[in-house]
C-alpha positions as a Markdown table, in Angstrom:
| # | Residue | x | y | z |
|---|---|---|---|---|
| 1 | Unk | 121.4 | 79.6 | 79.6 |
| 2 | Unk | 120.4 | 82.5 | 81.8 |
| 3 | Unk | 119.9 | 85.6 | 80.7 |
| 4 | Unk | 121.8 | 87.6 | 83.0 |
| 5 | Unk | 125.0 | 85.1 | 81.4 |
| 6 | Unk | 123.3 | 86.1 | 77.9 |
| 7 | Unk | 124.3 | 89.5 | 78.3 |
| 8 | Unk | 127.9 | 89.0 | 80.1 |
| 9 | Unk | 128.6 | 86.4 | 76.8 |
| 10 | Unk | 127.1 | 89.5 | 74.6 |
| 11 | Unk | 129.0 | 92.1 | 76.5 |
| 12 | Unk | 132.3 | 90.3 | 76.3 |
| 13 | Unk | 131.8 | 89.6 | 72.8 |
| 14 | Unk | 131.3 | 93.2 | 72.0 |
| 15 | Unk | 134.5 | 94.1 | 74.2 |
| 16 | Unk | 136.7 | 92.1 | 72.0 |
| 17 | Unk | 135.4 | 92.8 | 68.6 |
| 18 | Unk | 136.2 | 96.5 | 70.0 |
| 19 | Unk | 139.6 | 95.4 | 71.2 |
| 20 | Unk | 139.9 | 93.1 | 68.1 |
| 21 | Unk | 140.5 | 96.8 | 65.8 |
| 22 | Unk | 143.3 | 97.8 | 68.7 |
| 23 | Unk | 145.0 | 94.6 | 69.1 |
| 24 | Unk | 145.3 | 94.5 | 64.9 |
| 25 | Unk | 147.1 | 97.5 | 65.2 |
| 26 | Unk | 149.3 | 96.2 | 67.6 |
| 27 | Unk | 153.1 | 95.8 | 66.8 |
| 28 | Unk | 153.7 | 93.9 | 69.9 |
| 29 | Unk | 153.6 | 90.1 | 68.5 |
| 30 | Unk | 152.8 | 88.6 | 71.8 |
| 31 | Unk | 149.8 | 91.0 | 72.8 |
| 32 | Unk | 148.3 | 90.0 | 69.7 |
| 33 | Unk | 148.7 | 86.1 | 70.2 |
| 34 | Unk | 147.2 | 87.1 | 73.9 |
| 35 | Unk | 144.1 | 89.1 | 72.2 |
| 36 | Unk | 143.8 | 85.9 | 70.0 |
| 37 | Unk | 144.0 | 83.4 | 73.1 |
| 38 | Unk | 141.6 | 85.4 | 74.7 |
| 39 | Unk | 139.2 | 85.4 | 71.8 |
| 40 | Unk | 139.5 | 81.6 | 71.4 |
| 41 | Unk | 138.9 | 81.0 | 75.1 |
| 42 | Unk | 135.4 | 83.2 | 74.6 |
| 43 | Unk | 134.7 | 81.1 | 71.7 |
| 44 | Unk | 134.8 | 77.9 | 73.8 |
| 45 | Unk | 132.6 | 79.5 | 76.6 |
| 46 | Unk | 129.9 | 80.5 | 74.1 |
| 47 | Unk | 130.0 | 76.9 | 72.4 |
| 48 | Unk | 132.2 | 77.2 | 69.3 |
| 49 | Unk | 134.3 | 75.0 | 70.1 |
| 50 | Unk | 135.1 | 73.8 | 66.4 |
| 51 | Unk | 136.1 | 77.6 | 66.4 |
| 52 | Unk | 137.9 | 77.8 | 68.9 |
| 53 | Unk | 139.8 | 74.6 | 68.0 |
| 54 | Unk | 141.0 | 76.2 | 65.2 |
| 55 | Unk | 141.9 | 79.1 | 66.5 |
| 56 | Unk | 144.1 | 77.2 | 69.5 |
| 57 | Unk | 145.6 | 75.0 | 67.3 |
| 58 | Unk | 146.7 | 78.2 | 64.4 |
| 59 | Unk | 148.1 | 80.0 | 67.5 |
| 60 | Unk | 150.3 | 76.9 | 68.9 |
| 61 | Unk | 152.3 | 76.3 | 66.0 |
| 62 | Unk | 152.2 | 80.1 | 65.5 |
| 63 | Unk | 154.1 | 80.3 | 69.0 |
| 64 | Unk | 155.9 | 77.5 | 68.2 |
| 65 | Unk | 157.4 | 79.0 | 65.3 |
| 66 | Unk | 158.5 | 82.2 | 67.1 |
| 67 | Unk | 160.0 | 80.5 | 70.1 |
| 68 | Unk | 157.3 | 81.5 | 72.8 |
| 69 | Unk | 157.5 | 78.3 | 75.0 |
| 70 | Unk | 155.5 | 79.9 | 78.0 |
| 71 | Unk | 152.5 | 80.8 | 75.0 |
| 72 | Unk | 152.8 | 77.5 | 73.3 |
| 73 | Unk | 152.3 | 76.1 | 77.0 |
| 74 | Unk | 149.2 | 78.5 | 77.8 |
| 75 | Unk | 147.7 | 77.4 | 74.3 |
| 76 | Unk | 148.3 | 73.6 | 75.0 |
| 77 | Unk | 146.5 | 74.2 | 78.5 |
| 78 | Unk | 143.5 | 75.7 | 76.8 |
| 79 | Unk | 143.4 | 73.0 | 74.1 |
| 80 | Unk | 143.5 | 70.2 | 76.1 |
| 81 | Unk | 140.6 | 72.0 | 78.5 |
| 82 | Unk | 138.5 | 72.3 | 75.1 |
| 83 | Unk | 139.1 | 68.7 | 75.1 |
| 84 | Unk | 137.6 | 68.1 | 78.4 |
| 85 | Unk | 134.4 | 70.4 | 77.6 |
| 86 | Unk | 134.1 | 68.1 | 74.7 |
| 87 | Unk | 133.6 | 65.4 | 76.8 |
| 88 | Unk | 136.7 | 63.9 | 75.3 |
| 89 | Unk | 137.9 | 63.0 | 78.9 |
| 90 | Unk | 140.8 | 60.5 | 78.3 |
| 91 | Unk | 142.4 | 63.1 | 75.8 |
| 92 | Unk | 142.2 | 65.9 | 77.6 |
| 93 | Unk | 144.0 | 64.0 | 81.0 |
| 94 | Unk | 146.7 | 62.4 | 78.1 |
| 95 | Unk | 147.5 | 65.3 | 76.7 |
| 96 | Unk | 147.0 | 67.3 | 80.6 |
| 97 | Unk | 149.4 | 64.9 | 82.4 |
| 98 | Unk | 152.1 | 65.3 | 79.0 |
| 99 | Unk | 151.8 | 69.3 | 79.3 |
| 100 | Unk | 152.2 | 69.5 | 83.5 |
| 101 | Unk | 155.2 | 67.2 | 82.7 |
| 102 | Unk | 156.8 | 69.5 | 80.1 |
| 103 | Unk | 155.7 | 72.6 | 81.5 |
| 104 | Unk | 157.5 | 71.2 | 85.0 |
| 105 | Unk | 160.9 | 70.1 | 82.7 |
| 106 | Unk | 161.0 | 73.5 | 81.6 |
| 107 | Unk | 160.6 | 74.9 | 84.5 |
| 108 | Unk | 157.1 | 76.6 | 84.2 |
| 109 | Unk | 155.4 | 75.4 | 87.3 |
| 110 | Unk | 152.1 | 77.6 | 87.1 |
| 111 | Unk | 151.7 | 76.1 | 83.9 |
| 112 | Unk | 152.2 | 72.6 | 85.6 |
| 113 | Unk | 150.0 | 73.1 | 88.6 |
| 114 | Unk | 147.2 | 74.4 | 86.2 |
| 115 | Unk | 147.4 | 71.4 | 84.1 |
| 116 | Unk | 147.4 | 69.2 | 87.4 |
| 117 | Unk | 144.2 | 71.3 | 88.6 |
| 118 | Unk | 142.8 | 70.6 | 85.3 |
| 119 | Unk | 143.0 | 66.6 | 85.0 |
């Protein structure tokens, strides 16, 4: 890896543990699964993906639970794109061609097209 992508990887990660304190403090439920998405998605680009995983799949049934369909889409999107990084290509179009199908039924076409893009 570069060093100039080094230090954009080091800067971001500094950025959220920063935001990490603030978003904590947060009362708003969905800001904080957004600060958690966004953390997860870092993890995957820095190469913790068995990190990130965990993460994903903690804040899916998490939105799940509280009824956040358009989340619970966002957080399927990412998982299945981890899945794809992993080289774990058949999954990751399974489980890309299910969400753009679901996300399209439910009427969340970005979601759709983004999992269309994806496969």
């Amino acid at each position: 890896m570069p060093n100039h992508e080094r230090s954009l990887i080091f800067h971001l990660s500094s950025l959220i543990d920063g935001a990490r304190t603030l978003a904590s403090q947060s009362q708003n439920r969905l800001n904080r699964l957004r600060f958690d998405l966004a953390s997860a998605r870092l993890q995957l680009a820095t190469g913790q993906a068995e990190l990130s995983r965990a993460q994903l799949q903690k804040l899916q049934h998490e939105a799940q639970s509280l009824g956040f369909v358009a989340f619970e889409l966002d957080t399927q999107l990412a998982l299945a794109e981890l899945e794809k990084n992993s080289q774990h290509n058949t999954l990751a179009r399974t489980q890309l061609t299910a969400l753009e199908n679901s996300a399209h039924a439910r009427g969340f076409d970005l979601v759709a097209r983004k999992a269309a893009a994806a496969r």
